[in-house]
N, C-alpha and C positions, 0 to 999 in steps of 0.2 A: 504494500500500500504506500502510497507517495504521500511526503510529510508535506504539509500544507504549509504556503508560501507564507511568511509573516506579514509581507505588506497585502496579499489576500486577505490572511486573519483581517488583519486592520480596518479595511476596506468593508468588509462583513461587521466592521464593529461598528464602523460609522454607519453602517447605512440602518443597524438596529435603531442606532440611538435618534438618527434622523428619524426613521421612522414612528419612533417614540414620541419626538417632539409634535409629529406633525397630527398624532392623534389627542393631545391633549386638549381640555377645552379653552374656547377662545378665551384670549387675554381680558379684561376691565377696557382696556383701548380697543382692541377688535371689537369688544361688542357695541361701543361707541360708537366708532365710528363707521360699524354697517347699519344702525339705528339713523345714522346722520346720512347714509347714504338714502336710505329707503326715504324717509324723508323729502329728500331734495330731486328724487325720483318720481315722487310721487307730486311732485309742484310742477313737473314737468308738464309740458301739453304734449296730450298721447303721439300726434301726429310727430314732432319733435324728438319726442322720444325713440317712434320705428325709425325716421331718419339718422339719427344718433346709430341707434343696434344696427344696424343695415350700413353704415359707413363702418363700423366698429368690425363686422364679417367680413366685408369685402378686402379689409386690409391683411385680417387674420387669413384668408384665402388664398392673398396675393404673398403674404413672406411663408406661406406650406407650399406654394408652386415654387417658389424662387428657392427655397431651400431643398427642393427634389433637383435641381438643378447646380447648386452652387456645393451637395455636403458632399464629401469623399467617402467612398465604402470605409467598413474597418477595417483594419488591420487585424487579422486574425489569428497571425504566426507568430505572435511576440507575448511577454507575461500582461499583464493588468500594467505592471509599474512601467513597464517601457511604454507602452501605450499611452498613460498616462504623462507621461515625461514629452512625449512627443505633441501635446496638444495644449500643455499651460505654460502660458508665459515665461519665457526667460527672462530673470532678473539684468 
């Protein structure tokens, strides 16, 4: 059996603890300020508002077409950490 990579482990630990963070319940500010959203959603005029969502898709639309054109496959042949080294900034 193959001793598992340490910057895997790692990698497995962050994504627990991400995942941990992202199921806990909303912050005193989150819940604010989607209270403050709903709100000012709600002052909206409806017509304004499908203009709004409807400019808001068409963008979202336009950077998932530009990004099936502009991302590179993976790299499949290398560990996690090279792979990883190969797509964050150099200091």
């Amino acid at each position: 059996m193959l001793t598992p990579d340490p910057y895997d482990q790692q990698a497995q630990a962050d994504l627990r603890d991400w995942q941990q963070r992202m199921r806990q319940k909303p912050t005193l500010l989150n819940r604010f300020t989607r209270q403050l959203q709903a709100r000012l959603n709600a002052m909206l005029p409806e017509k304004l508002h499908r203009a709004l969502t409807a400019t808001i898709q068409k963008m979202v639309e336009g950077v998932l077409f530009g990004s099936q054109h502009t991302t590179r496959q993976p790299v499949q042949v290398s560990t996690l950490a090279e792979r990883e080294a190969r797509v964050r900034p150099h200091p």
